[in-house]
NUVO-769097 format. One line per 5 residues: number of its first residue (from 1); their letters; for each residue z negated, x, y of C-alpha. Coordinates in nm, 3 decimals, m for minus. Each point is the difference from the previous one (the first is absolute). Layout:
residues N
NUM) a) Z:X:Y ~ ...
***
This chain:
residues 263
1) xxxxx) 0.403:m0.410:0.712 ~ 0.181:0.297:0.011 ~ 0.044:0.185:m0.331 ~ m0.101:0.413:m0.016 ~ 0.254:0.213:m0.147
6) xxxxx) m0.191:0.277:m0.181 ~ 0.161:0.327:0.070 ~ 0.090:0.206:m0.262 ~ m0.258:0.247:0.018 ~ m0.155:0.010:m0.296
11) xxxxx) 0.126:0.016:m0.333 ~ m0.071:m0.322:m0.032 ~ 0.270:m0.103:0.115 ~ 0.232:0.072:m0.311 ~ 0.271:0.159:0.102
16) xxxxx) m0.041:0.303:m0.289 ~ 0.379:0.115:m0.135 ~ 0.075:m0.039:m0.337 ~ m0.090:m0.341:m0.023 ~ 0.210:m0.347:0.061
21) xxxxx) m0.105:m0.194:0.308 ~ 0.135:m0.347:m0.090 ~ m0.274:m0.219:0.105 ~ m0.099:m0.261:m0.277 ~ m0.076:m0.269:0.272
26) xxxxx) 0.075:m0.349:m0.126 ~ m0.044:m0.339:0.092 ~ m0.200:m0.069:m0.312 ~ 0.008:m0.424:0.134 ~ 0.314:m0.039:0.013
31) xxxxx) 0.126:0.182:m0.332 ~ m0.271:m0.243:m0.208 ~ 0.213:m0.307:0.207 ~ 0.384:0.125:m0.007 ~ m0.047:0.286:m0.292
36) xxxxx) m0.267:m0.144:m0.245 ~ 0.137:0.187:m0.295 ~ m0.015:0.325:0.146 ~ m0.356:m0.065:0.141 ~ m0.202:m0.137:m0.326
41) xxxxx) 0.196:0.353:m0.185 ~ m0.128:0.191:0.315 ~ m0.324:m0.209:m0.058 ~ m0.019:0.063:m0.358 ~ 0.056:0.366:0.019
46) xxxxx) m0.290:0.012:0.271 ~ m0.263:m0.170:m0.254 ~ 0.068:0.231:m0.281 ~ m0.267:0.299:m0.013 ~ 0.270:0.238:m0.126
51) xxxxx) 0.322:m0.150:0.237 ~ m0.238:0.031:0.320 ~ m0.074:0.357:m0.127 ~ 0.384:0.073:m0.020 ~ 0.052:m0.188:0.328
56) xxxxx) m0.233:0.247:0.183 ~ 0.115:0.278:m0.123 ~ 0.376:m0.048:0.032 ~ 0.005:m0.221:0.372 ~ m0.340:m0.080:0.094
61) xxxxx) m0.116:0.380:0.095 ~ 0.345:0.113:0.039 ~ 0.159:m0.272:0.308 ~ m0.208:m0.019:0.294 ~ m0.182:m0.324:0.067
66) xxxxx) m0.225:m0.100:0.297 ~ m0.326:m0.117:m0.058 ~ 0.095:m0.371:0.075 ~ 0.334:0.048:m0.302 ~ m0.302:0.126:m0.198
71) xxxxx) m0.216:m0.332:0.062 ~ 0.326:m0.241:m0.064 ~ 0.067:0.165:m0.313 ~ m0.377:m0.045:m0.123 ~ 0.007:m0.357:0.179
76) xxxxx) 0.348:m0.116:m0.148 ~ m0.056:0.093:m0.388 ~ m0.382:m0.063:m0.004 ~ m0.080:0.328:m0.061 ~ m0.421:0.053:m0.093
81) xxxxx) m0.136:0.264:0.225 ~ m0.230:0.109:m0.303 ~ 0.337:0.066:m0.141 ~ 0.156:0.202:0.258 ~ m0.322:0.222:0.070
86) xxxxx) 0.003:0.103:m0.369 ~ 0.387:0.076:0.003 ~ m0.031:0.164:0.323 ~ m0.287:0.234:m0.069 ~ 0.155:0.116:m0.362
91) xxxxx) 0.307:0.122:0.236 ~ m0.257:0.177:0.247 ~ m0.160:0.193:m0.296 ~ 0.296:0.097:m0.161 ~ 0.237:0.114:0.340
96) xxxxx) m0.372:0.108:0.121 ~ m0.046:0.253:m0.268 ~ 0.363:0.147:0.011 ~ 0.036:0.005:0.376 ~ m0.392:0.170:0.077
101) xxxxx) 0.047:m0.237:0.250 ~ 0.260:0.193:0.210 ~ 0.295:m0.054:0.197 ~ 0.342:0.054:m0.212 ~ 0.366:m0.035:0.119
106) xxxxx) 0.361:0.116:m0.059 ~ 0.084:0.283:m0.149 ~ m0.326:m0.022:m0.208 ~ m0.005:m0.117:m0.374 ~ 0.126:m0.310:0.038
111) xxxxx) m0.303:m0.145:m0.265 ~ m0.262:0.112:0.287 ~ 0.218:m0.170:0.263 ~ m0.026:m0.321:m0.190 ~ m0.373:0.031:m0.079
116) xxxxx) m0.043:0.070:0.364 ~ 0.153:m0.284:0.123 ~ m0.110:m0.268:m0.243 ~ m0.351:0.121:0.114 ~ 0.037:m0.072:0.350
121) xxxxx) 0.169:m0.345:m0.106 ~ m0.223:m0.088:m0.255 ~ m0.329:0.069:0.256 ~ 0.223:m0.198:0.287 ~ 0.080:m0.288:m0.271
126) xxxxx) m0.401:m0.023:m0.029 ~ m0.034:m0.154:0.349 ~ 0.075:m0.342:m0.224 ~ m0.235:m0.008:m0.231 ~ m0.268:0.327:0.051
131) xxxxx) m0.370:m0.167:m0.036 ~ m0.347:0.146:0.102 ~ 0.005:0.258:m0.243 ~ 0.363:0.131:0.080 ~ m0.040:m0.033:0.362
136) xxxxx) m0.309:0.261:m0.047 ~ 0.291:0.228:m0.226 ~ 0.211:m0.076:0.302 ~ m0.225:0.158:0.272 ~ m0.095:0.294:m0.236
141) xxxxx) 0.356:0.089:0.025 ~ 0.071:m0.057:0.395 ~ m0.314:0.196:0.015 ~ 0.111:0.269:m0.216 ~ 0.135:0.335:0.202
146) xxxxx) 0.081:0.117:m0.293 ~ 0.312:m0.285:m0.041 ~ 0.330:0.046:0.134 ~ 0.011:m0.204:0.309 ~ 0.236:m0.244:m0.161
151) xxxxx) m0.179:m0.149:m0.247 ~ m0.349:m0.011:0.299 ~ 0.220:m0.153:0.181 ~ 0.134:m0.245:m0.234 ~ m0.375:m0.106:m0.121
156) xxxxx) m0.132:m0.059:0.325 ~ 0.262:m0.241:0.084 ~ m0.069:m0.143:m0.335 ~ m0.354:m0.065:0.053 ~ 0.043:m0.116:0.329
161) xxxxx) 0.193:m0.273:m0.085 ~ m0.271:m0.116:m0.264 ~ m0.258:0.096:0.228 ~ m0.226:m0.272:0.119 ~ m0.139:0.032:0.408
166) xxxxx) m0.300:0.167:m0.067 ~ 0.189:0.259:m0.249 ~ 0.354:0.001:0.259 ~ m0.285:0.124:0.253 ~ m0.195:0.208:m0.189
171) xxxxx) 0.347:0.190:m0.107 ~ 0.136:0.049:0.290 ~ m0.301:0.156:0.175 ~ 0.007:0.244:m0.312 ~ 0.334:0.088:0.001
176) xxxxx) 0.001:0.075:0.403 ~ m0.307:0.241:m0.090 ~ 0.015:0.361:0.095 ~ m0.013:0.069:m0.326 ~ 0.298:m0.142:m0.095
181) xxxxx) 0.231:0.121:0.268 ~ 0.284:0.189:m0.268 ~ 0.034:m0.332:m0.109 ~ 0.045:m0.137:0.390 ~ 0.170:0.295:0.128
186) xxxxx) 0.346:m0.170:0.063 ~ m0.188:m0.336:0.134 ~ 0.056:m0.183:m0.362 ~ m0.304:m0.135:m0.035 ~ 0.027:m0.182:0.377
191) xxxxx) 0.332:m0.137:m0.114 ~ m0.181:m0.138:m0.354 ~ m0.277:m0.158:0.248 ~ 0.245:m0.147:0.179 ~ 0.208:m0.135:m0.321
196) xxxxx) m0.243:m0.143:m0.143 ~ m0.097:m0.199:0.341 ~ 0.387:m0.085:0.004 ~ m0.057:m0.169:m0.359 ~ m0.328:m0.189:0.083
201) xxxxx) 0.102:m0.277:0.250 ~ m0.206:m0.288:0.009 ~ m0.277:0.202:m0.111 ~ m0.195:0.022:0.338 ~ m0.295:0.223:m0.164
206) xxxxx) 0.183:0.226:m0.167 ~ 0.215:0.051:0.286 ~ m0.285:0.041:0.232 ~ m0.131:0.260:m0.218 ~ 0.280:0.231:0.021
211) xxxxx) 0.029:m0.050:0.365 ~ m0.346:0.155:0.006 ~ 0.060:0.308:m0.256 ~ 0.325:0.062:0.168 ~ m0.179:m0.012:0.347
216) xxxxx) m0.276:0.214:m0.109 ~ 0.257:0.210:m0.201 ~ 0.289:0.057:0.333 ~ m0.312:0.047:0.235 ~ m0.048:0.345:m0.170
221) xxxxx) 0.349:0.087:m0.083 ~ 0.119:0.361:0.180 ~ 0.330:0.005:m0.104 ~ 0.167:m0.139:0.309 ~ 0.340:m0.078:m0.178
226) xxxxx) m0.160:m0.166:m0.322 ~ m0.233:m0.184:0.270 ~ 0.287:m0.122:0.190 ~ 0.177:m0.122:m0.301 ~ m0.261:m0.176:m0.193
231) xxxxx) m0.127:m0.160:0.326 ~ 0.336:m0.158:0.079 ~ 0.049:m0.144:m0.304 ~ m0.350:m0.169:m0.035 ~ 0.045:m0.133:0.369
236) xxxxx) 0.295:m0.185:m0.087 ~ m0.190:m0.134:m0.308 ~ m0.306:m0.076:0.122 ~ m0.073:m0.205:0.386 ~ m0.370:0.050:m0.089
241) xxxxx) m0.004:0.359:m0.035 ~ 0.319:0.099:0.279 ~ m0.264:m0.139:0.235 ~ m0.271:0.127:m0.085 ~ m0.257:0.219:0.231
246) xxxxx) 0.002:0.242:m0.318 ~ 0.414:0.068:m0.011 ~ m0.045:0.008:0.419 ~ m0.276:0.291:m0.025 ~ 0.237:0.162:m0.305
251) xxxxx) 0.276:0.013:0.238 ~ m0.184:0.171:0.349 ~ m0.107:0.246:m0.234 ~ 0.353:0.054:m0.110 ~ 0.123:m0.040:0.358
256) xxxxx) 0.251:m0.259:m0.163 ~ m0.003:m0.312:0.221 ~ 0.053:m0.309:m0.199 ~ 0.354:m0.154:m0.041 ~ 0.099:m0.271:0.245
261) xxx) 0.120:m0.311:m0.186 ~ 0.280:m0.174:0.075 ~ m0.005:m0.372:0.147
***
């Protein structure tokens, strides 16, 4: 299956100066096989309350990690999701309440650029672990025009991934609401949809019900160029909905003939 490459459009994509980019990707197997020293310290360090604190502070919101690093790490060292939520949430509150939830970079205090980083990490970070309760905080901020689109963006990704179908659809139809069309204004929330479809293979109802919302979603679109875009990218994802008699009647009215596909 081929693998979407999600453009850099949103700040989500962590590419703020000021900070070191060194991924902390690691092959967490084959340290505990040909580095077992290193791994039960790295293990160790991971089950201490106040170690796990330091580690999130000084790497864990400062390197960017994908969501699956995120899961490996939790997966490799046992890590209680109970756990996580509670450390994760004391870091929203605190970067929350010195941020006012607002976008900082270079050349502003560098204390504010930190806070407002390790906020966006620490509500990506909660796509691991984020339970009923946080998934509802989750939404509130996607939701929340008053946010800087960063951190929106970073929740609804977030709850997306711990989303289950009826919830994934449910979201998505919300999201791609007139109402929320600052939020959608660059096509962002099309290119979520269409992550989170990239992350749920195998799961043939979930799937299906983003093909749906999407369908629904593109059907109304007017911007032409975010259209095209979104369109193309979901057609090369998704046989079911590249075929469809929806995506055939979005087209005509865009006067955009479907692509011909190559033998």
């Amino acid at each position: 299956m081929k693998k979407m490459s999600m453009v850099c459009m949103m700040t989500l994509c962590l590419a703020m100066p000021g900070f070191p980019t060194t991924p902390l990707s690691r092959d967490w197997e084959r340290m505990k096989v040909n580095d077992r020293k290193t791994f039960d310290r790295i293990w160790q360090e991971y089950n201490d309350p106040v170690k796990l604190k330091r580690r999130f502070e000084d790497s864990l919101l400062i390197y960017p990690l994908d969501e699956k690093e995120m899961e490996d790490i939790k997966q490799a060292f046992g890590l209680k999701e109970e756990t996580l939520r509670d450390l994760l949430m004391g870091f929203i509150r605190e970067a929350s309440a010195k941020t006012g939830w607002k976008q900082y970079s270079m050349p502003e205090p560098e204390d504010l650029h930190r806070a407002s980083w390790q906020l966006r990490e620490a509500i990506r970070w909660l796509s691991v672990c984020a339970d009923a309760e946080v998934k509802q905080f989750l939404m509130g901020i996607a939701t929340d025009n008053e946010k800087h689109d960063s951190y929106r963006n970073a929740a609804v990704l977030s709850y997306l991934i711990r989303a289950d179908v009826l919830e994934i659809r449910d979201a998505i139809v919300r999201l791609l609401a007139d109402d929320m069309r600052a939020l959608n204004r660059y096509g962002s929330m099309y290119y979520l949809a269409i992550k989170a479809y990239d992350k749920t293979e195998g799961d043939t109802q979930t799937r299906e019900a983003i093909v749906a919302a999407m369908s629904a979603a593109l059907a109304k679109e007017e911007d032409k160029k975010i259209f095209t875009n979104a369109d193309k990218r979901f057609a090369e994802l998704s046989k079911e909905y590249a075929e469809s008699p929806q995506r055939k009647a979005a087209l005509e009215r865009m006067n955009k003939p479907p692509e011909e596909k190559t033998p």
